[in-house]
C-alpha positions in Angstrom: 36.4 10.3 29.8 33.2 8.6 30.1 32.9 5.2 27.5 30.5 6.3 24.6 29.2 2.3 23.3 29.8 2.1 19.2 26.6 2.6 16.7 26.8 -1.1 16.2 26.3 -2.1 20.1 23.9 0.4 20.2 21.8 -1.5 17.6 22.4 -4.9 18.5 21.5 -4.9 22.2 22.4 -8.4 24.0 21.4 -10.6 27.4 24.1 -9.8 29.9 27.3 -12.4 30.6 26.7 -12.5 26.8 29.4 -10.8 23.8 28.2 -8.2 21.9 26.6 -9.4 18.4 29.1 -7.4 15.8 26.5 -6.7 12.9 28.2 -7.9 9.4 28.4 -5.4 6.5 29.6 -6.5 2.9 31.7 -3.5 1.4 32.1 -3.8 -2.1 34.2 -1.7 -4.2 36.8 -3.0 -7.3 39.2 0.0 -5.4 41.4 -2.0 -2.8 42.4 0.9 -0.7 38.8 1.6 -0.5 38.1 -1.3 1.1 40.7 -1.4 3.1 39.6 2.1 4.7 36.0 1.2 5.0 37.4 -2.1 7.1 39.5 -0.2 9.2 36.7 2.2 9.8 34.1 0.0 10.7 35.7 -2.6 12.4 37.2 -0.4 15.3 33.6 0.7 16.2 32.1 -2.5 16.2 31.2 -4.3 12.8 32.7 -7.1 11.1 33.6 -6.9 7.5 33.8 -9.0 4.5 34.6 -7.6 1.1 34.0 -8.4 -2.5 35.7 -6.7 -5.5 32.9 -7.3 -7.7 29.0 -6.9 -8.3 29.1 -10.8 -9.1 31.4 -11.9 -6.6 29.0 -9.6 -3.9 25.7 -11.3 -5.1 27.9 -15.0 -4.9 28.4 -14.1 -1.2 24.8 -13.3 -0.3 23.6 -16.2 -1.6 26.3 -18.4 0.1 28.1 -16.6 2.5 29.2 -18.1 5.7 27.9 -15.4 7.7 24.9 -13.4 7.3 24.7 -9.9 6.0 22.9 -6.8 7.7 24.3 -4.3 5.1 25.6 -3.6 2.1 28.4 -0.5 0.6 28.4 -0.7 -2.9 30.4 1.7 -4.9 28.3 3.2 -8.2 31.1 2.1 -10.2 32.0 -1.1 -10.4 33.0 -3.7 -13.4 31.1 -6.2 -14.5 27.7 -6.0 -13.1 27.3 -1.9 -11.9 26.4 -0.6 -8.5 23.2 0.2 -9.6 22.0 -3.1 -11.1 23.1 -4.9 -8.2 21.4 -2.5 -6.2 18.3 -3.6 -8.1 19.3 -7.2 -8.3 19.7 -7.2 -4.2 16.1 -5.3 -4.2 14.3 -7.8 -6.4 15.5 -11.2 -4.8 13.3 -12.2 -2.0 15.8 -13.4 0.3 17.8 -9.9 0.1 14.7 -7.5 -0.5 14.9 -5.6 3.1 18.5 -5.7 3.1 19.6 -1.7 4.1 22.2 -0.7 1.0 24.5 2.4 1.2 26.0 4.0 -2.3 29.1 5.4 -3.0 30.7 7.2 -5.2 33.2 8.8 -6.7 32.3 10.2 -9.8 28.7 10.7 -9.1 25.6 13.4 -10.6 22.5 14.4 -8.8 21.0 11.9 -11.2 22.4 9.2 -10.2 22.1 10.1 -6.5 18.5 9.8 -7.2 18.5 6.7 -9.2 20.0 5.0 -6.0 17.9 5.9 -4.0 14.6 5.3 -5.7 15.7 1.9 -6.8 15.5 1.9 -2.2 19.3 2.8 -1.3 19.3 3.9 2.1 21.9 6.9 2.0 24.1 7.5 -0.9 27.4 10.1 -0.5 30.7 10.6 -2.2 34.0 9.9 -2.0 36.7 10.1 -0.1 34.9 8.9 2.1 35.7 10.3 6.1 35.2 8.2 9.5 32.3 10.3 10.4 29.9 9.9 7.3 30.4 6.3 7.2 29.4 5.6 10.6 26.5 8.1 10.5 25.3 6.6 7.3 25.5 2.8 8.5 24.6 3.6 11.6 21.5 5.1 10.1 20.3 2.8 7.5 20.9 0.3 10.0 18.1 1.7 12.5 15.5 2.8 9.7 16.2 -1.1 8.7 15.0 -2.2 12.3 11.9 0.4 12.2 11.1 -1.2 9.0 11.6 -4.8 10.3 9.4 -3.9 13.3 6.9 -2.2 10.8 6.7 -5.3 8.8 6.1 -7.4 12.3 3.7 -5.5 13.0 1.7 -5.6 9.5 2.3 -9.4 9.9 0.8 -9.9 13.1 -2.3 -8.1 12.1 -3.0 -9.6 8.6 -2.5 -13.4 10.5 -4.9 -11.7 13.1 -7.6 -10.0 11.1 -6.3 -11.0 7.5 -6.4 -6.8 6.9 -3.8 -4.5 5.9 -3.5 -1.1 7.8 -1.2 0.0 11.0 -3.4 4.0 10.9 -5.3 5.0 13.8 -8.4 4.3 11.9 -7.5 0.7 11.5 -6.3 0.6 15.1 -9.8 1.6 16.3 -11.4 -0.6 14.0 -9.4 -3.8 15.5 -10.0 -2.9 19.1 -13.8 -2.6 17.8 -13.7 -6.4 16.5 -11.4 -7.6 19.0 -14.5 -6.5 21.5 -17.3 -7.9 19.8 -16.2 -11.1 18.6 -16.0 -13.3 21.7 -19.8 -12.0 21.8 -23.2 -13.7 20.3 -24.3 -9.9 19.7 -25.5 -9.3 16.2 -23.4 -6.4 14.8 -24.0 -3.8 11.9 -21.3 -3.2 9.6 -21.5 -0.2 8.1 -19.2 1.4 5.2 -19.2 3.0 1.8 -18.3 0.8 -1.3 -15.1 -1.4 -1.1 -14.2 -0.2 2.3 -13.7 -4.1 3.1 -17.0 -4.7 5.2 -16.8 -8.4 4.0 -13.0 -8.8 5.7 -14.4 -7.5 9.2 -16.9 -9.9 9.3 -14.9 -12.9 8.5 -12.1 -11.1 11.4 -15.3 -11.1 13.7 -16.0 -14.8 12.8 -12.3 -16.3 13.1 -11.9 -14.4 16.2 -15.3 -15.5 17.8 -15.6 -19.2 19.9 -17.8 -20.1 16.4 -14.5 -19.9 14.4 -14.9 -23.7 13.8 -18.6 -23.4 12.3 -19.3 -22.4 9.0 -19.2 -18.7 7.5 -22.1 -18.6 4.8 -22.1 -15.0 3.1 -25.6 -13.8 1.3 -25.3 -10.7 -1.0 -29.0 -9.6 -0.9 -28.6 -7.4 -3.6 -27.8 -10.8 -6.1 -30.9 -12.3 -5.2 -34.4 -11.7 -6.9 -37.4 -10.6 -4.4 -39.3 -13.6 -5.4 -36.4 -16.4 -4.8 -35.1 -14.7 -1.3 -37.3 -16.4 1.0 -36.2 -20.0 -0.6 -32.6 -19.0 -0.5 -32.5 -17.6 3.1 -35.1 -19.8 4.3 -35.3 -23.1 2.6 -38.1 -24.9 1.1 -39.9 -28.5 0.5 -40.3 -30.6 -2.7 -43.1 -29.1 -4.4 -43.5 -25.9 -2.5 -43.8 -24.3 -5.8 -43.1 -24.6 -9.1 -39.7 -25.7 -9.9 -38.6 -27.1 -6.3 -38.0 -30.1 -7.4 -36.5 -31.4 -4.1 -35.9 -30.1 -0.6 -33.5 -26.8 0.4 -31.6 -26.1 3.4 -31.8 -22.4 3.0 -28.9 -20.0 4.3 -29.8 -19.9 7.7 -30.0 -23.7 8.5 -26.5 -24.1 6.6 -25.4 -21.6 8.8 -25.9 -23.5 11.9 -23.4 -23.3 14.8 -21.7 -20.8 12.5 -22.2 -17.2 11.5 -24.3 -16.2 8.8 -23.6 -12.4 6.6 -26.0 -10.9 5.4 -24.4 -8.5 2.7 -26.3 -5.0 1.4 -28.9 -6.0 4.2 -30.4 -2.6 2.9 -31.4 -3.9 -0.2 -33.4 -6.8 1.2 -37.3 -6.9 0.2 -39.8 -6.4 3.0 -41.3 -9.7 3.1 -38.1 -11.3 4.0 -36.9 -8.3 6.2 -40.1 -9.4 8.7 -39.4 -13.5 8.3 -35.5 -12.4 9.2 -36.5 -10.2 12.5 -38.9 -13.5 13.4 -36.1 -16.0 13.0 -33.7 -13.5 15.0 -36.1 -13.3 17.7 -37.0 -17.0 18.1 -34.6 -18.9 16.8 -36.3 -20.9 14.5 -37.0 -20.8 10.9 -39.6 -22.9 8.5 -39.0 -23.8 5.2 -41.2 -22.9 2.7 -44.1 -25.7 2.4 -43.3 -26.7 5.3 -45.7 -26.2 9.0 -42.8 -27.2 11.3 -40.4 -25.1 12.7 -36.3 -25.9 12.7 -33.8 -25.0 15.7 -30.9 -22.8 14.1 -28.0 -21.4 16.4 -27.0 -18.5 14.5 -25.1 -15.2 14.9 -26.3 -13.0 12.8 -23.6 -10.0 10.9 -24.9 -7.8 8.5 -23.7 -4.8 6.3 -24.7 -2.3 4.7 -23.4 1.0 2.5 -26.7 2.6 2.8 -27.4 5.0 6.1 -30.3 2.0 7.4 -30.9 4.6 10.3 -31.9 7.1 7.8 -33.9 4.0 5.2 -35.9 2.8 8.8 -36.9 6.7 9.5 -37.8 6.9 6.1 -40.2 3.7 6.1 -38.0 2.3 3.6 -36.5 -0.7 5.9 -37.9 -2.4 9.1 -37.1 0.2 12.1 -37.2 -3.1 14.4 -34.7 -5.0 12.2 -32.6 -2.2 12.1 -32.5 -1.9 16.1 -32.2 -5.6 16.3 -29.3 -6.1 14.1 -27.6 -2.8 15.2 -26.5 -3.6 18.7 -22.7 -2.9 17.9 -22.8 -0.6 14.9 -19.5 -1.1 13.1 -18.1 1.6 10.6 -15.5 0.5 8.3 -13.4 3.8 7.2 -12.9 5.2 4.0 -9.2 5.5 2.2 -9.6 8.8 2.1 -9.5 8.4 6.2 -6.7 6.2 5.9 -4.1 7.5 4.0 -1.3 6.5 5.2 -2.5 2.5 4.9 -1.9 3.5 1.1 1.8 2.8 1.0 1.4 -1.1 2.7 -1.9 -1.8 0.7 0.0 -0.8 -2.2 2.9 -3.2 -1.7 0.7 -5.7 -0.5 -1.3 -5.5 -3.7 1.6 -5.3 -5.9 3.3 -8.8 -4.0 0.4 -10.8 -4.5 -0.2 -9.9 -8.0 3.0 -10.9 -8.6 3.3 -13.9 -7.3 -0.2 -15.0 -8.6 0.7 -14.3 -12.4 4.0 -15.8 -11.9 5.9 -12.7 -12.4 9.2 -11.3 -10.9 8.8 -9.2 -8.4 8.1 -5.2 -9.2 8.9 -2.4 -7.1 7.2 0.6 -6.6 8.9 4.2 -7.5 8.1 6.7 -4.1 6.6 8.8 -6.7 3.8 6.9 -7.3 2.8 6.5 -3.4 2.5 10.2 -3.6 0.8 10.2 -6.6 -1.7 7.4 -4.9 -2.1 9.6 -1.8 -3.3 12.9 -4.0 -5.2 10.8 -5.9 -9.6 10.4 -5.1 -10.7 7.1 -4.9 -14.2 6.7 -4.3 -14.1 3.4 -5.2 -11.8 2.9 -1.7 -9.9 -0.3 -1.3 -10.7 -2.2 -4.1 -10.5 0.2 -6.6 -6.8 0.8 -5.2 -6.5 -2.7 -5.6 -7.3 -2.2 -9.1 -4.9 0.7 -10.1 -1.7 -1.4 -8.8 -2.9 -4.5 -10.6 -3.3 -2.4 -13.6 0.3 -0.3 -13.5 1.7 -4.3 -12.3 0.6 -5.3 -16.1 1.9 -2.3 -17.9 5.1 -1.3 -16.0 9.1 -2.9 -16.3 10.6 -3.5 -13.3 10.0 -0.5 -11.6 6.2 0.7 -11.4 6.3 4.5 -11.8 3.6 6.9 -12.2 3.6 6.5 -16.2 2.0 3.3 -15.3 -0.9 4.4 -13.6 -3.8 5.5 -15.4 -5.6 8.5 -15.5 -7.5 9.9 -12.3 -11.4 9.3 -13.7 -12.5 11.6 -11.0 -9.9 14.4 -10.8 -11.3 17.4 -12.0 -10.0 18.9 -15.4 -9.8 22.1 -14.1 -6.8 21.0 -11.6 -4.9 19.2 -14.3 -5.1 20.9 -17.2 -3.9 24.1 -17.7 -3.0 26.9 -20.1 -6.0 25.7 -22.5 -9.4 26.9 -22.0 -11.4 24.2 -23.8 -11.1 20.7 -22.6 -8.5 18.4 -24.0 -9.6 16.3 -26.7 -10.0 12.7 -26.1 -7.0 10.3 -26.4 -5.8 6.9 -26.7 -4.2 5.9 -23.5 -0.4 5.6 -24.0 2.9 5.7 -21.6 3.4 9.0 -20.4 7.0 10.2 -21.8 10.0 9.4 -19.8 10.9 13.0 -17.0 13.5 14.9 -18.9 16.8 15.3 -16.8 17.6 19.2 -15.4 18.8 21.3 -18.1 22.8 21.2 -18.3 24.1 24.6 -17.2 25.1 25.1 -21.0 21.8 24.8 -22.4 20.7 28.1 -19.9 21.5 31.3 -21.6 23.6 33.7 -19.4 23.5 37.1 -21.2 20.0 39.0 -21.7 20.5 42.5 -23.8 24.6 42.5 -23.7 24.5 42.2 -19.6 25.3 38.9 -18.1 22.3 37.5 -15.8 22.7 37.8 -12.6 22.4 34.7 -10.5 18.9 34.9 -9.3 18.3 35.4 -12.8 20.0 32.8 -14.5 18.4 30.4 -11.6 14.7 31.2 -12.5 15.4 30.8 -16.0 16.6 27.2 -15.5 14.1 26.6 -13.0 11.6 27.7 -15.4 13.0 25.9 -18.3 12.6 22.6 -16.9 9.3 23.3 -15.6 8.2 23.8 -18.7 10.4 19.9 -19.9 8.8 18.2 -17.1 5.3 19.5 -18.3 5.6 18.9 -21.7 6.6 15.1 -20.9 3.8 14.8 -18.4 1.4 16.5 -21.4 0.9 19.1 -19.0 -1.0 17.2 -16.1 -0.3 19.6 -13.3 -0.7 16.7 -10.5 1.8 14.5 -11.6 4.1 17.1 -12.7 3.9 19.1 -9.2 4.8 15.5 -7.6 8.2 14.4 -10.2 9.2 18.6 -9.0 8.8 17.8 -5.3 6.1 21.0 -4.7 2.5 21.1 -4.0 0.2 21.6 -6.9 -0.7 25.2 -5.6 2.9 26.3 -5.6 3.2 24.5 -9.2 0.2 26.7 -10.3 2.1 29.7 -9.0 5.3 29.4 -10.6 3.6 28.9 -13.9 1.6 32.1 -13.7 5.2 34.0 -12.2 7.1 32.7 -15.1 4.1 33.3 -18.2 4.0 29.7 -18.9 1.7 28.5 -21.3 0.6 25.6 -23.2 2.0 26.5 -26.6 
């Protein structure tokens, strides 16, 4: 029979002339023939073992254990500190965050299946426990562990790189854009709606060019007034006019041997568009009051959420500025294009709130990334940035999607139903706690002196708790269809089959 190598060899590939590295899992269970069967189990294909009888005595070995610790059994019941709160405890310490947890159990309820796993166990089954689920389940928490470890690399390398968060294709083409342009001294033309992050790919485009060293002066042109841009981009001489009191170094001479951003170029007044295309062109700018001319070795970014191709048709910016600065148009995508960025962004956001207001670290229920990727957000990155900072205030230790607040975009028409007129205004308050699955007691079994049959008894509990999970979501379709697992059309289907309606 041909050797088949164990799961654990598999994960842990090694140099050759070198031993195999035996990855160490910590079993802990208060039953001793538990443990002794989980051992047994996992040492002959390949792990070590240590074992602890206790939450406390499992968190005590974590934190000083001899040997380090690539995953974790934990059995739901245990005295003392419970499975589940260790779970959580093992999730919210820093040091033990990504380690991959497996439940047991042996007395367990769908419930608490999905407790464990939304507080981030990787697999949870029951006992008795057989050879073959154990080694499947370690074996696969295990590898989704290493694809998260290599996923976090990743998201590493490119936030040191472009000090961005994103791994979607979008992003990709976005990097390979600034990767191409940077070494360059070509002006480039950043283009993007509102809170896209225009501001972080010119900074990238900067750190990454050979003027890294030099200074980065940013100039929002919307900030400034028409009559003061010239002075602020330009400088100007005691006396030039009233006020100037003493001589300015404008933007452009402080920008020297640097790069110099000119943010919302669009909005820019026209006397100081043709000045900007002149210094471009020459090199040179003069302060006001002043009749000489002063060397400036600029490059030049700008950006811009307005369509400048379309404002320089329409007369309403300089069609020569526009060609000048646009050598390498850069377009900065959307959220909406970049979906599945939401889910890092969202953590990322979350961590450094945090760890700014000095609190303990939150995690996020999977429920609300789905929420987060249903939701519109024209506002794009920043106002994303905004909704986690704001459910980081109002939730425990677990953000879930009675934190976030309302959707100020989403239509009423797709979350609101069973009422014609539109919902009267209310004071924002925490949504209800979801109801728990009826028990099978509470589901009536006889309908005119004949027993249901089971299709029918099914529907009826499926469309009782419908109903519970709407009522504690005050009917908001979105965030009901996502706490049932559906999409929002099939919701609205069920609720016409079944005659619900908002009593």
């Amino acid at each position: 029979m041909e050797h088949q190598p164990s799961a654990a060899n598999e994960l842990t590939p090694n140099p050759p002339g070198e031993a195999p590295v035996r990855p160490t899992v910590l079993v802990v269970d208060d039953e001793r023939n538990i443990r002794r069967t989980l051992d047994l189990v996992l040492r002959g294909d390949g792990y070590d073992v240590i074992e602890a009888e206790s939450g406390e005595q499992a968190l005590e070995l974590l934190a000083h254990g001899q040997k380090p610790v690539e995953l974790v059994i934990i059995d739901l019941m245990l005295p003392g500190i419970g499975g589940l709160e260790l779970l959580a405890r093992i999730r919210h310490d820093e040091s033990t965050r990504a380690l991959p947890v497996v439940v047991i159990s042996g007395h367990a309820t769908v419930h608490d299946a999905v407790k464990a796993i939304k507080l981030g166990a990787g697999d949870f089954f029951e006992k008795p426990v057989t050879r073959e689920r154990v080694l499947v389940s370690v074996k696969n928490a295990l590898h989704s562990s290493e694809l998260a470890r290599k996923v976090r690399d990743l998201e590493t390398e490119l936030l040191s790189r472009y000090e961005m968060i994103g791994r979607s294709a979008a992003m990709q083409r976005l990097y390979k854009e600034i990767d191409r342009v940077a070494p360059t001294k070509t002006g480039v033309l950043i283009m993007g709606e509102s809170g896209t992050g225009k501001e972080l790919v010119s900074r990238a485009i900067h750190r990454l060019s050979p003027r890294a060293t030099g200074p980065f002066v940013k100039v929002n042109c919307a900030a400034i007034p028409n009559e003061l841009f010239e002075s602020e981009l330009f400088g100007h001489e005691r006396g030039a006019f009233t006020g100037a009191v003493s001589r300015k170094r404008g933007f452009f001479e402080q920008a020297h041997g640097g790069t110099l951003f000119l943010d919302e170029i669009g909005d820019m007044a026209p006397s100081a568009q043709a000045k900007v295309l002149r210094t471009l062109q020459s090199g040179e700018v003069s302060r006001l009051g002043s009749e000489h001319s002063i060397q400036v070795d600029v490059r030049v970014l700008a950006a811009s959420n307005k369509d400048l191709e379309r404002e320089a048709s329409a007369g309403r910016f300089r069609e020569d500025l526009y060609f000048r600065l646009a050598v390498f148009p850069i377009r900065v995508p959307a959220l909406r294009e970049r979906m599945e960025d939401i889910r890092p962004l969202a953590d990322a956001f979350m961590t450094a709130f945090c760890k700014e207001n000095g609190l303990k670290p939150k995690r996020i229920d999977p429920t609300v990334y789905s929420a987060l990727e249903i939701r519109s957000f024209p506002g794009n990155v920043r106002e994303l940035k905004n909704v986690i900072e704001r459910a980081a205030i109002l939730s425990g230790d677990m953000v879930t999607i009675a934190d976030l607040p309302e959707d100020p975009h989403a239509s009423p028409f797709d979350d609101d139903i069973g009422n014609e007129s539109a919902p009267a205004p209310r004071e924002s308050t925490p949504a209800p706690s979801i109801p728990a699955p009826p028990s099978l007691a509470e589901i009536p079994r006889s309908e005119g002196g004949r027993r249901l049959t089971l299709r029918e008894f099914r529907d009826a509990a499926e469309r009782r708790y419908i109903i519970e999970v709407l009522q504690s979501l005050e009917w908001n379709i979105s965030r009901a269809a996502i706490v049932l697992g559906v999409e929002r059309t099939n919701l609205h289907k069920k609720i016409r089959a079944y005659d619900i309606r908002r009593g």
